[in-house]
LUMTIVEX-372945 format. One record per residue: residue number from 1; residue in three letters; chain; x, y, z of N, C-alpha, C in turn. Coordinates in steps of 0.1 Angstrom, whole numbers. Each point is the difference from the previous one (the first is absolute). Last residue first. Example, Ala and Ser with C-alpha at 12.3 -4.5 7.8 and 13.67 -1.06 7.14 Angstrom:
resi;resn;chain;n.px;n.py;n.pz;ca.px;ca.py;ca.pz;c.px;c.py;c.pz
2;SER;A;128;-22;71;9;11;0;-8;11;8 .
1;ALA;A;3;-57;-1;-9;12;0;9;12;0 .
***
This chain:
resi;resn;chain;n.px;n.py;n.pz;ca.px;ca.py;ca.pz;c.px;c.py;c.pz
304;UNK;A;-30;389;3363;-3;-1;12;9;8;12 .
303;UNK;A;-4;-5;-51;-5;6;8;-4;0;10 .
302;UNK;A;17;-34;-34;-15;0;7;-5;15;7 .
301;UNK;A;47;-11;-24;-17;-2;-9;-10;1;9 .
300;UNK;A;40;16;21;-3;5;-14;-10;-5;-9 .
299;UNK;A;11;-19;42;-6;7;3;-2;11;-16 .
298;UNK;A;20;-43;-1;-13;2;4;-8;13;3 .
297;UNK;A;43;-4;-33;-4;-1;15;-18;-2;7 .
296;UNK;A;34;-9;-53;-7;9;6;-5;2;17 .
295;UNK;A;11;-19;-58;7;-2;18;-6;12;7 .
294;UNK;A;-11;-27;-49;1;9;6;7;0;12 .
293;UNK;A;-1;-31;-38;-8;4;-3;7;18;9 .
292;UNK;A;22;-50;-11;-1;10;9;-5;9;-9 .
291;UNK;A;-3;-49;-21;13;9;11;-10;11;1 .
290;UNK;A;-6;-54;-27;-7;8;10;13;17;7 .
289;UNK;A;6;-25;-44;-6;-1;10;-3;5;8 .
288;UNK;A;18;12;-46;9;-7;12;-6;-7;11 .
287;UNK;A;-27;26;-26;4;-7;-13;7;-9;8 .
286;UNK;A;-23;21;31;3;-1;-5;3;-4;-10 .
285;UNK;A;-34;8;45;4;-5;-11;7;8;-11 .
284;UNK;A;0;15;50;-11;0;-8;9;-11;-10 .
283;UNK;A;-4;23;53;10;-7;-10;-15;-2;-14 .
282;UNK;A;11;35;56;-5;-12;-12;7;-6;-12 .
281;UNK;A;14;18;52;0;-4;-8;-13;-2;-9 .
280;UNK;A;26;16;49;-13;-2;-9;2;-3;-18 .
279;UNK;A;37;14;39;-12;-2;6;-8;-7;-9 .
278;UNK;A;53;9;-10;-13;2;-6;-9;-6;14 .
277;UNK;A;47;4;9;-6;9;-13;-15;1;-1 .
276;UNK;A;22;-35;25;2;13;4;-2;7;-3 .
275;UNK;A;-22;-48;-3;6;7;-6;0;13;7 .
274;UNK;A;-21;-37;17;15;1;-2;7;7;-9 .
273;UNK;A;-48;-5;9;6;-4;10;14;3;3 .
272;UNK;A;-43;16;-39;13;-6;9;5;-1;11 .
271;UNK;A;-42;4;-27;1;6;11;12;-12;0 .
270;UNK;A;-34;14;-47;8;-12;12;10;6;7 .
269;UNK;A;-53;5;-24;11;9;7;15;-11;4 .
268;UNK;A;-38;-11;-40;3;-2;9;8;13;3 .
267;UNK;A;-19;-11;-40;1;10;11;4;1;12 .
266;UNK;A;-16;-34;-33;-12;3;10;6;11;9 .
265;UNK;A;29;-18;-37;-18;0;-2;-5;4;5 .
264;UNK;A;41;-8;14;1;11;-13;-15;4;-2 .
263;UNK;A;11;-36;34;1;18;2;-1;5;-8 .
262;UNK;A;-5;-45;-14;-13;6;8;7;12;3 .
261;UNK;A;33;-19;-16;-9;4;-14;-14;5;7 .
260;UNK;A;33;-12;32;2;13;-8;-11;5;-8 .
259;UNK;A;-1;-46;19;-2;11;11;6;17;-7 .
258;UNK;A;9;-47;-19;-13;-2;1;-1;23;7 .
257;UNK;A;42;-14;-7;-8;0;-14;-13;3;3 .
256;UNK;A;23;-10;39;7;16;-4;-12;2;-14 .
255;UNK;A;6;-42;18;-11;8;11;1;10;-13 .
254;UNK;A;25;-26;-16;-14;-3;0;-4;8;2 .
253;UNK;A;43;2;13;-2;6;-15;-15;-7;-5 .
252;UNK;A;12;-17;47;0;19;-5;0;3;-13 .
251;UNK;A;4;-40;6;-11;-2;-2;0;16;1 .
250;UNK;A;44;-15;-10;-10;-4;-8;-11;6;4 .
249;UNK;A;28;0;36;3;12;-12;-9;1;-9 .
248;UNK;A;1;-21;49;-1;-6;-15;-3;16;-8 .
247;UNK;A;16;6;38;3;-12;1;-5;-7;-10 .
246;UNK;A;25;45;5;-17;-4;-1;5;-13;0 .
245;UNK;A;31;36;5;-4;-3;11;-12;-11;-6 .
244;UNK;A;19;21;-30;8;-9;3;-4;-7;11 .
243;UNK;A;-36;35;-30;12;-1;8;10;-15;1 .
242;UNK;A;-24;19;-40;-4;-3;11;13;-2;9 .
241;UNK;A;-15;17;-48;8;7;11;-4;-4;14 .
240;UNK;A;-16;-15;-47;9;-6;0;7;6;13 .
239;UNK;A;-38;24;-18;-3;-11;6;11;-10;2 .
238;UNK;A;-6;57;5;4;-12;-11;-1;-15;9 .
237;UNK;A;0;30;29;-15;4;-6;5;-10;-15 .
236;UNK;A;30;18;37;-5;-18;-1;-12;0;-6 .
235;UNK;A;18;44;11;11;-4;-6;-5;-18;-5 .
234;UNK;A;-26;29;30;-2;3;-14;9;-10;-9 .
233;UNK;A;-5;-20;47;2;15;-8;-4;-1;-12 .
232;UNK;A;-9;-42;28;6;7;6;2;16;-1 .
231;UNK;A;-33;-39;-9;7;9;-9;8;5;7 .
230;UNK;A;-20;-39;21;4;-4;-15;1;12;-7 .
229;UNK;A;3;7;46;12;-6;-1;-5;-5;-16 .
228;UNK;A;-30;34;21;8;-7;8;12;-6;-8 .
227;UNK;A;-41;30;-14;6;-8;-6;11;-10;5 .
226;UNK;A;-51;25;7;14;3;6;12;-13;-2 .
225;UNK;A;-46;25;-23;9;-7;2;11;2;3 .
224;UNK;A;-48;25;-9;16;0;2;5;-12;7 .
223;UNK;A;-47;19;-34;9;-11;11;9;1;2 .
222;UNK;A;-43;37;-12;12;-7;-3;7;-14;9 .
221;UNK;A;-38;31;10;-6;-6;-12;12;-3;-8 .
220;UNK;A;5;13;46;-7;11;-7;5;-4;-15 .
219;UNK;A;14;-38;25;4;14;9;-5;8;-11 .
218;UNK;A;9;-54;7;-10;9;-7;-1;9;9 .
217;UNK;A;41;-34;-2;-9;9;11;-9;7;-8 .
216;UNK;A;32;-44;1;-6;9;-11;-11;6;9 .
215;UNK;A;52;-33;15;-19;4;1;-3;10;-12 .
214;UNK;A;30;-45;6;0;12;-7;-15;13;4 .
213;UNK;A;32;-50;19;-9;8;1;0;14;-6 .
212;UNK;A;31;-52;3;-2;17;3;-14;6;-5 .
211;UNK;A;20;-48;0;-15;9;1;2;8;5 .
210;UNK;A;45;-22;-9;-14;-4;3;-11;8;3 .
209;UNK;A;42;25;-23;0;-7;13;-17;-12;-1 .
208;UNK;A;11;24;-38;11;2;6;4;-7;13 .
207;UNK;A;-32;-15;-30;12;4;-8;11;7;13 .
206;UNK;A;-47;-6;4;2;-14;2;15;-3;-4 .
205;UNK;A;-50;35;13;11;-6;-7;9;-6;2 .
204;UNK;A;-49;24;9;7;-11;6;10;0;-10 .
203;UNK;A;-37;36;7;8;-4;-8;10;-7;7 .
202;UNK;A;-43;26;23;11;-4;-3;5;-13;-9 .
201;UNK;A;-35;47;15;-1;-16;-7;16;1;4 .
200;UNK;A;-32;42;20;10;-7;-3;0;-18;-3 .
199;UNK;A;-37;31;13;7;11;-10;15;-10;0 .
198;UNK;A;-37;-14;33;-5;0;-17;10;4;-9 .
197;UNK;A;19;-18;45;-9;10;-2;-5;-3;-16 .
196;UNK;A;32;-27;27;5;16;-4;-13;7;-3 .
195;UNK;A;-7;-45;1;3;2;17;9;12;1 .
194;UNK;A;-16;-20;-41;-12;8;7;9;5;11 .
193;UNK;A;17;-25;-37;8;7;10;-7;10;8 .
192;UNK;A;8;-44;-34;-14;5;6;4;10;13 .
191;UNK;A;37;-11;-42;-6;-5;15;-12;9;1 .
190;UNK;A;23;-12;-48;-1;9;7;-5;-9;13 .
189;UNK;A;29;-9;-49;-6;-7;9;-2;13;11 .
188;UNK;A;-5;3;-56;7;1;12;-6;-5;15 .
187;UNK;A;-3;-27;-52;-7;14;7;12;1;13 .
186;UNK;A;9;-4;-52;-3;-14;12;-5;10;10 .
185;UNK;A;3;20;-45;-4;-18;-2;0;-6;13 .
184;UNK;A;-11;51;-10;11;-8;9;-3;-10;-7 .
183;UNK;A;-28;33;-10;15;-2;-10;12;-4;6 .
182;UNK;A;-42;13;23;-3;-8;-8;11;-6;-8 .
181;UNK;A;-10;28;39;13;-6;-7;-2;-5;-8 .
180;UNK;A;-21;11;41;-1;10;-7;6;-1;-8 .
179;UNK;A;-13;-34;34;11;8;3;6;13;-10 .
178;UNK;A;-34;-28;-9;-2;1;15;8;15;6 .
177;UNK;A;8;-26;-42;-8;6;-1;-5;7;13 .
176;UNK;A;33;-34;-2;6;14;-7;-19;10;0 .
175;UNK;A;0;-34;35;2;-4;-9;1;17;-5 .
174;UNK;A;11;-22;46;-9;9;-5;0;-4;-16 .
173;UNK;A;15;-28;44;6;5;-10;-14;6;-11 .
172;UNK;A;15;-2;61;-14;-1;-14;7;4;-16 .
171;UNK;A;26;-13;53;-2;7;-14;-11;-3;-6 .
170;UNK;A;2;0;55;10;-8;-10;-2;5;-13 .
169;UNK;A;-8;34;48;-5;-13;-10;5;-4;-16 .
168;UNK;A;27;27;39;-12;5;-11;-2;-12;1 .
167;UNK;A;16;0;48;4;-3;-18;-10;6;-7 .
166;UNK;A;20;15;50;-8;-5;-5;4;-2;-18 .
165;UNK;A;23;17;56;-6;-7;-16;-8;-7;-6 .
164;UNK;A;12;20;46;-5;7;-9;0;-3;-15 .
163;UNK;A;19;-23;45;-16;-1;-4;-7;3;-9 .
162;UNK;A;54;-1;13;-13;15;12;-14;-6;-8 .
161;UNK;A;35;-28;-17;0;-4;14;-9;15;4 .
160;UNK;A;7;0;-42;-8;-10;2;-1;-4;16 .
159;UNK;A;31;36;-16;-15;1;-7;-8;-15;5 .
158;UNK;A;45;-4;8;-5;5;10;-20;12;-6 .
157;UNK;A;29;-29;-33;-6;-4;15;-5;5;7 .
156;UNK;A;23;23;-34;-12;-8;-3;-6;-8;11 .
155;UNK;A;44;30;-4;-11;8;-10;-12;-11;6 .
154;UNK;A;39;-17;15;-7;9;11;-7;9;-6 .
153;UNK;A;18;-35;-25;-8;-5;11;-5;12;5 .
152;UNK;A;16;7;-50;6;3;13;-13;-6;13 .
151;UNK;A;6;-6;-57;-8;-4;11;7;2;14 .
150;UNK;A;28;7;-37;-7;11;1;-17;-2;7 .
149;UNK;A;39;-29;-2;9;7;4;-12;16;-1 .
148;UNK;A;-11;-47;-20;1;3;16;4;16;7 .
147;UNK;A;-8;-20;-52;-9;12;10;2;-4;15 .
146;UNK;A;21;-31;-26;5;13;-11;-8;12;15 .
145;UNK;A;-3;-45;13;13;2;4;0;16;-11 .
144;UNK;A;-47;-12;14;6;-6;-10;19;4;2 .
143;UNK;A;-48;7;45;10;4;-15;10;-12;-5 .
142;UNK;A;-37;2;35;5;-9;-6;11;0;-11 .
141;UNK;A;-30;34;19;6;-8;9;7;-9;1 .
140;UNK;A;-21;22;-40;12;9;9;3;-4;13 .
139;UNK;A;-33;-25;-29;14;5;-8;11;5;7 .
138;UNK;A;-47;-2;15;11;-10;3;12;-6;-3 .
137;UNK;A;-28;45;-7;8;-6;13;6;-12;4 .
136;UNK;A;-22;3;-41;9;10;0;10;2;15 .
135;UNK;A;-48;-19;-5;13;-4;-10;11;3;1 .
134;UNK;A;-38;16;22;13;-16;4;4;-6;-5 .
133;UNK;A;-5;50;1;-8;-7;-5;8;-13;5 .
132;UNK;A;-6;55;20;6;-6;-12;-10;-13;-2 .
131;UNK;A;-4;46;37;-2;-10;-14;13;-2;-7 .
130;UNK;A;-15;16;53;10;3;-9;-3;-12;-11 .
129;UNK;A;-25;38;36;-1;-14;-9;12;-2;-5 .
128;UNK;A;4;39;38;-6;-4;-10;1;-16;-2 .
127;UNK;A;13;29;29;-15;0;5;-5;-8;-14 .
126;UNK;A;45;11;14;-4;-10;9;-15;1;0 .
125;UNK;A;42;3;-29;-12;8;-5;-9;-3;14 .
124;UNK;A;45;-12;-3;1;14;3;-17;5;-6 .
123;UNK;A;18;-46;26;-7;0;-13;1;17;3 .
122;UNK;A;35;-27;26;-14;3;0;-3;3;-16 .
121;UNK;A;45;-29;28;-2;8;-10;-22;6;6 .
120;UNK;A;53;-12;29;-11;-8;-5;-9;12;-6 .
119;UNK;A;40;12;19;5;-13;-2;-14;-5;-2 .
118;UNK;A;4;48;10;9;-5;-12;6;-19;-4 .
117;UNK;A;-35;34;33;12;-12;8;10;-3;-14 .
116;UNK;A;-39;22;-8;10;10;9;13;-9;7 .
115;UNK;A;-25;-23;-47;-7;6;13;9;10;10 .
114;UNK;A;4;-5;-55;4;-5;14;-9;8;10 .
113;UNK;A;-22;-8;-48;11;6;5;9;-6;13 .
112;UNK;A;-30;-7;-55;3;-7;17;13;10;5 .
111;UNK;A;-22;6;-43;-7;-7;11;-1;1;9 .
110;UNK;A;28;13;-36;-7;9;12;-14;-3;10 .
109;UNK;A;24;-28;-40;11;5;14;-7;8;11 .
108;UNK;A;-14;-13;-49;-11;-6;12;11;4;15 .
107;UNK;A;14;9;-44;-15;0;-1;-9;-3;10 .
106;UNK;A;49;-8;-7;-1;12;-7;-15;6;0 .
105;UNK;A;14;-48;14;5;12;11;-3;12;-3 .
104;UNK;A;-33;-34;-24;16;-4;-7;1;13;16 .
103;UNK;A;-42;-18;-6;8;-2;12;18;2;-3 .
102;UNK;A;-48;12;-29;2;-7;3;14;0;11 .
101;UNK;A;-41;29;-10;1;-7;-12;9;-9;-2 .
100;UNK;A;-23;19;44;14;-1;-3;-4;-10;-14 .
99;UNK;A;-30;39;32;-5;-10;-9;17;-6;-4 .
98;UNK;A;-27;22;42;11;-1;-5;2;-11;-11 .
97;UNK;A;-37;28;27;1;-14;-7;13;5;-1 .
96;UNK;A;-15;32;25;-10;-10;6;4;-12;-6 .
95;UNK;A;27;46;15;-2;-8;-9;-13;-12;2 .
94;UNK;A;15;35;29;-9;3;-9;-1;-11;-6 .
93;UNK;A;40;3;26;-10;-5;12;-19;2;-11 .
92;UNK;A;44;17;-18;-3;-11;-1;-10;-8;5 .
91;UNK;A;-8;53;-14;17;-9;10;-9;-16;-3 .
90;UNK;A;-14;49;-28;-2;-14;12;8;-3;6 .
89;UNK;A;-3;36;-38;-8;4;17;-5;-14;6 .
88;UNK;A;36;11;-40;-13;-6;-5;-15;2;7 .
87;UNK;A;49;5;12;-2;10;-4;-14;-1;-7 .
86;UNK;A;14;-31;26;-5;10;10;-1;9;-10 .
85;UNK;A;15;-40;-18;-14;4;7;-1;10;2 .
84;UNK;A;42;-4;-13;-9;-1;-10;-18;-1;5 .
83;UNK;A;39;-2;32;-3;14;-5;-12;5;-10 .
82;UNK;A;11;-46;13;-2;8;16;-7;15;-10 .
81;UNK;A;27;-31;-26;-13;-3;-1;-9;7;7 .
80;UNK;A;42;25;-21;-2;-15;11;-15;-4;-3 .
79;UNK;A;39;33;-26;-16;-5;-3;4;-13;12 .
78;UNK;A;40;27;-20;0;4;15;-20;-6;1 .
77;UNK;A;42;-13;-31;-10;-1;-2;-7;7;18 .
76;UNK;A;29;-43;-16;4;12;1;-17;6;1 .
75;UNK;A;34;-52;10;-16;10;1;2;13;-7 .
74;UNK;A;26;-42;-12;7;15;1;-16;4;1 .
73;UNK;A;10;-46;2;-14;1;-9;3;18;3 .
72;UNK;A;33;-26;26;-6;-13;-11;-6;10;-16 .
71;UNK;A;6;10;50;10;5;-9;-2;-6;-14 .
70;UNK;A;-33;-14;35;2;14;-8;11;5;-10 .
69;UNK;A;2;-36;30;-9;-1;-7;-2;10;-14 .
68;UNK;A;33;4;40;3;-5;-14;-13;-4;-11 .
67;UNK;A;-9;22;41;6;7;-11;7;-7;-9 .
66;UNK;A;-44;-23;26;11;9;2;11;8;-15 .
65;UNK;A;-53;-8;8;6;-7;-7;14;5;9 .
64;UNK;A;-42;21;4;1;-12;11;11;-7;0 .
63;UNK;A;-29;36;-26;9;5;2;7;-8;13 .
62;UNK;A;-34;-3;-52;1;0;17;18;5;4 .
61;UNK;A;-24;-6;-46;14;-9;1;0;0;19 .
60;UNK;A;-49;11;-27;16;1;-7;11;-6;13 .
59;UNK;A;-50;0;-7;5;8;11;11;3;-3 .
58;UNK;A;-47;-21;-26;11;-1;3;6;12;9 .
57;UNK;A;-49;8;-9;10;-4;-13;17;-1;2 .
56;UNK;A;-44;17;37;12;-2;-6;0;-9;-8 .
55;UNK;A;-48;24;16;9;-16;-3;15;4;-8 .
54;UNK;A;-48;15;32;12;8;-4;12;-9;-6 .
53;UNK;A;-59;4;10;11;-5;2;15;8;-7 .
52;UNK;A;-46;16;7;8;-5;14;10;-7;2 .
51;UNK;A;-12;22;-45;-14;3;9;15;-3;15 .
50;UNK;A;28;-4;-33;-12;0;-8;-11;-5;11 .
49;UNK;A;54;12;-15;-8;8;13;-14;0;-7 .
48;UNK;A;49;-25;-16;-7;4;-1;-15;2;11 .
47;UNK;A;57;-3;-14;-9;1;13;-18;4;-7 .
46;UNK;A;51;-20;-18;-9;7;-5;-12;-2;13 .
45;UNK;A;61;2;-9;-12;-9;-1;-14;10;2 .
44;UNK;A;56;-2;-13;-11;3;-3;-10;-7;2 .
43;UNK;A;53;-2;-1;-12;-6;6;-9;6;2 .
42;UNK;A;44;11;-35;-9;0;11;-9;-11;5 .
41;UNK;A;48;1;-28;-14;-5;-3;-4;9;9 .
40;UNK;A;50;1;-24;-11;8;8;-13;-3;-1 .
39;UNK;A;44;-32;-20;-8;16;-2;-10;-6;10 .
38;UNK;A;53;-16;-7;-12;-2;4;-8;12;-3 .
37;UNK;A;46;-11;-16;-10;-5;-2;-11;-3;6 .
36;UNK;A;40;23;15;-5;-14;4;-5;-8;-9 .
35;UNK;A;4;45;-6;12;-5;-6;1;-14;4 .
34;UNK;A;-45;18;-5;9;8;3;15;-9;-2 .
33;UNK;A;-47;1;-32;4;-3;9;13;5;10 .
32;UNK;A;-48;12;-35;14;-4;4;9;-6;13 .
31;UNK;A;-50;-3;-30;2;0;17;17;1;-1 .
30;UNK;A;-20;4;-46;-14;1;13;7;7;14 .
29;UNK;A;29;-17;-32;-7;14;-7;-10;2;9 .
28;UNK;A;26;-39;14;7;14;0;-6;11;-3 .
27;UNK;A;-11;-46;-19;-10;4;11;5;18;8 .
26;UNK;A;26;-18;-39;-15;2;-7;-8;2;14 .
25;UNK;A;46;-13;5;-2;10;-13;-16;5;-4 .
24;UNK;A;11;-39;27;1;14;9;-1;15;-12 .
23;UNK;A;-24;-52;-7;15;9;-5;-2;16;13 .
22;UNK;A;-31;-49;5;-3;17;-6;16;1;1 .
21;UNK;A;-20;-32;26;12;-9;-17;0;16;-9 .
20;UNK;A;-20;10;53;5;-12;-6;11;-5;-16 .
19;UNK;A;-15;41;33;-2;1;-10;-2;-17;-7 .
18;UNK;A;14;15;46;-15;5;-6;-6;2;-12 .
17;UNK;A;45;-21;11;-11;-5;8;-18;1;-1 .
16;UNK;A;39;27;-19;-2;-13;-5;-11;-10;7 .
15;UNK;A;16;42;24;-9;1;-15;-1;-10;-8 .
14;UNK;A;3;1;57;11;0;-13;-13;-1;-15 .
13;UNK;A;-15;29;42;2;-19;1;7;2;-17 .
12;UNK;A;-19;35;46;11;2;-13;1;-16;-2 .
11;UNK;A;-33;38;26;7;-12;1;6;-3;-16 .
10;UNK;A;-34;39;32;0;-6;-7;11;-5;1 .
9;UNK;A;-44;16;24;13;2;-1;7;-6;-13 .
8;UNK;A;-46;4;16;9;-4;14;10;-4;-6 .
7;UNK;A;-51;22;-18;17;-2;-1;8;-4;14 .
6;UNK;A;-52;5;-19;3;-3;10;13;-2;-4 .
5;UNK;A;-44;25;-17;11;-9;-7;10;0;15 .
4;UNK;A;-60;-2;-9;17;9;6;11;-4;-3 .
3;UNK;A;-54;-1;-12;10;-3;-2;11;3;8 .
2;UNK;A;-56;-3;1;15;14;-1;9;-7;2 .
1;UNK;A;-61;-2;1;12;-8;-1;11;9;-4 .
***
């Protein structure tokens, strides 16, 4: 089994936004901002290469959108997705699962491309599976007037119209003990997620979007977690630093409580998505709570 870190560029979204009821004075020290007020996220995703199968971890923003689209979210950043394979030794036609932790544009865009005729869409993984859950998809076909504008039709449908989707199976709620945690009082909710293989579980949550999907990859006797949208950066590691974008804020400050105090514990690796700066992360208990332990790149801790 081998990791790959997959970059396709990066994107810019207002700092209050990503910060929520957080003071600019205090989030600033993490992630500054430019005279807009916007700071520098990437899209970061995680390719893992285990026996015959080959399973992407989201796609990032795609490249289908027109230019006002874009002007929107200042692309920068010379990392595509195209590139980020090949320097890895695949191309997309490899991919076997395409795993989407959930359908926001920023995460799932590279889906779907235009066919040569530029007026009807295809699937850019065309050999692969593509996972999510029906929960969650039917959140995103159905969108709420707040998450319309980041459920884009032509990210999602057209996944369902080529055949190649498929759902994890519904949630199993595991009990703290199960789940390695004893010093949880409520247990975390995980999916039966055989259909990735023995070496990946997934973590359901409920705070930022509907059942987004957390996976946890057992990779040479550690777990890396790939943190999608409930940590964004180092910077949202205090537990009051949830984003604006979340649609219940409250239960993220659940998720977040429940799900740290287990990383602290059990070591966890956690694998950003969106943070420019840092790749990797650990965290440990505080007098202050839970904060930032170490940073570091996968390929720096694992040697690979």
């Amino acid at each position: 089994m081998k990791l790959h870190v997959i970059n396709t560029g990066n994107f810019k979204l207002d700092g209050g936004a990503m910060f929520g009821v957080v003071p600019k004075m205090l989030w600033s020290k993490t992630n500054p901002a430019d005279e807009n007020n916007m700071c520098n996220w990437t899209m970061r995703c995680l390719l893992i290469e285990d026996g015959n199968r080959l399973t992407l971890i989201d796609n990032g923003i795609g490249n289908k959108q027109d230019a006002k689209f874009y002007s929107h979210f200042f692309l920068n950043g010379n990392d595509t997705l195209e590139k980020s394979l090949k320097l890895a030794g695949f191309s997309a036609d490899d991919v076997t699962d395409m795993f989407l932790t959930h359908l926001h544009f920023d995460h799932c865009g590279g889906s779907i491309k235009f066919k040569e005729d530029n007026t009807s869409f295809e699937t850019v993984f065309k050999n692969a599976t593509y996972w999510s859950n029906e929960e969650h998809w039917e959140w995103a076909v159905k969108p709420n007037p707040r998450e319309k504008p980041s459920f884009l039709r032509e990210n999602i449908l057209p996944i369902q119209e080529s055949g190649q989707l498929k759902f994890i199976t519904p949630p199993i709620i595991h009990s703290p003990v199960e789940a390695g945690a004893q010093h949880v009082s409520h247990p975390l909710e995980y999916m039966d997620s055989n259909q990735l293989g023995d070496n990946v579980s997934i973590m359901l949550t409920r705070g930022h979007t509907d059942a987004m999907m957390i996976p946890h990859i057992k990779y040479k006797e550690k777990t890396v977690v790939y943190m999608a949208d409930l940590l964004p950066s180092t910077g949202h590691i205090p537990l009051p630093y949830v984003m604006g974008y979340d649609t219940r804020p409250l239960l993220t400050l659940l998720e977040k409580e429940k799900f740290m105090s287990l990383a602290a514990d059990e070591e966890f690796i956690l694998f950003f998505e969106h943070d420019a700066v840092n790749e990797c992360c650990t965290v440990q208990k505080t007098e202050k709570g839970i904060r930032l332990k170490e940073t570091f790149t996968l390929k720096e801790y694992f040697g690979d």
